[in-house]
N, C-alpha and C positions, 0 to 999 in steps of 0.2 A: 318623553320618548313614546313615540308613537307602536302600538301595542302591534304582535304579528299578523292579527285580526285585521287592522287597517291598513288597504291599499291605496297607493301612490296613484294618479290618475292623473294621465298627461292630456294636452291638447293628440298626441300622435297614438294612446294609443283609449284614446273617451270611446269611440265608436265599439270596438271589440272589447272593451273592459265593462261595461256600461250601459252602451242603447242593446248591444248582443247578450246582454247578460240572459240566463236561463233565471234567475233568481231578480224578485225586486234589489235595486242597488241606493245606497243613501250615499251622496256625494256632500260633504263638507266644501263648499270654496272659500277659501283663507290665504292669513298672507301672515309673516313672520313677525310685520310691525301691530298687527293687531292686539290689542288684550282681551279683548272679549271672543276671539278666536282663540287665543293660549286659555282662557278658563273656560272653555266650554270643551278644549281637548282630551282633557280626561274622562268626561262624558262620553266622549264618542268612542274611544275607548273600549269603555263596560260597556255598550251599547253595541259593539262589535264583536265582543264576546258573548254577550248573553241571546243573541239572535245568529250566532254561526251556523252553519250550513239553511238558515233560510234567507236569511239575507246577508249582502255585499254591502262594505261598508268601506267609504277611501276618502280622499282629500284632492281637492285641486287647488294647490300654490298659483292664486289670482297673479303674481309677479311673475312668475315661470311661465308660464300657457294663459294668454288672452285672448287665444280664439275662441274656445269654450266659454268662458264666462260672457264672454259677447252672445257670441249664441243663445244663451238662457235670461238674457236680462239681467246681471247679476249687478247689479249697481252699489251696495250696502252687504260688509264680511260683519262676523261668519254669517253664508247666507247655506240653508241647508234644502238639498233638492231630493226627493224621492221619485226615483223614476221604476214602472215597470213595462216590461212589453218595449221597449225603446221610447216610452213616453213618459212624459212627467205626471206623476199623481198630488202632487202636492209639494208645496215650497215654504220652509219657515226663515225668517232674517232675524238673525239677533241670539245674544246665549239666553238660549229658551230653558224651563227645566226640564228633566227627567219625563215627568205626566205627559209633557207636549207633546216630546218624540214619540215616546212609546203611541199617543194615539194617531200620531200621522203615519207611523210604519206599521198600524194595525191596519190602515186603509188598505196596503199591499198585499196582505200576508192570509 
């Protein structure tokens, strides 16, 4: 179960959730049949909690919305993007651990 900390991010509404954010955003894109996207969920999680109020932290259901993931090249789930300013700063693919994130979202912050 997806923690109150992690937001839902559609193809309608990525642009105002996302590239307009005020804060870097880290987007998870996953899909329900994945398992390396179910274990790497509860990371994202903590990771949403321990950086609230400086960073946006969500999910985009690669089955639900495939216009976004197109957009980003997103070829191989979980693929995880950090965007700031409406731009990407960096992209990791795969359940990375802990150390990884924290120093890709140190790039933003």
């Amino acid at each position: 179960m997806a923690s109150d900390a992690v937001h839902t991010f559609t193809d309608a509404n990525f642009d105002r959730e996302v590239l307009q954010s005020d804060v870097p955003v880290l987007v998870d894109f996953w899909a329900t049949w994945c398992a390396p996207c179910k274990a790497i969920a509860p990371l994202i999680d903590t990771i949403a909690g321990e950086y609230a109020g400086k960073l946006k932290v969500g999910k985009v259901n690669v089955d639900d919305n495939q216009t976004t993931p197109g957009k980003y090249s997103v070829r191989g789930i979980p693929t995880l993007i950090l965007f700031k300013g409406g731009k990407v700063v960096d992209q990791v693919v795969g359940a990375v651990p802990k150390s990884q994130l924290d120093a890709l979202i140190a790039k933003a912050l």
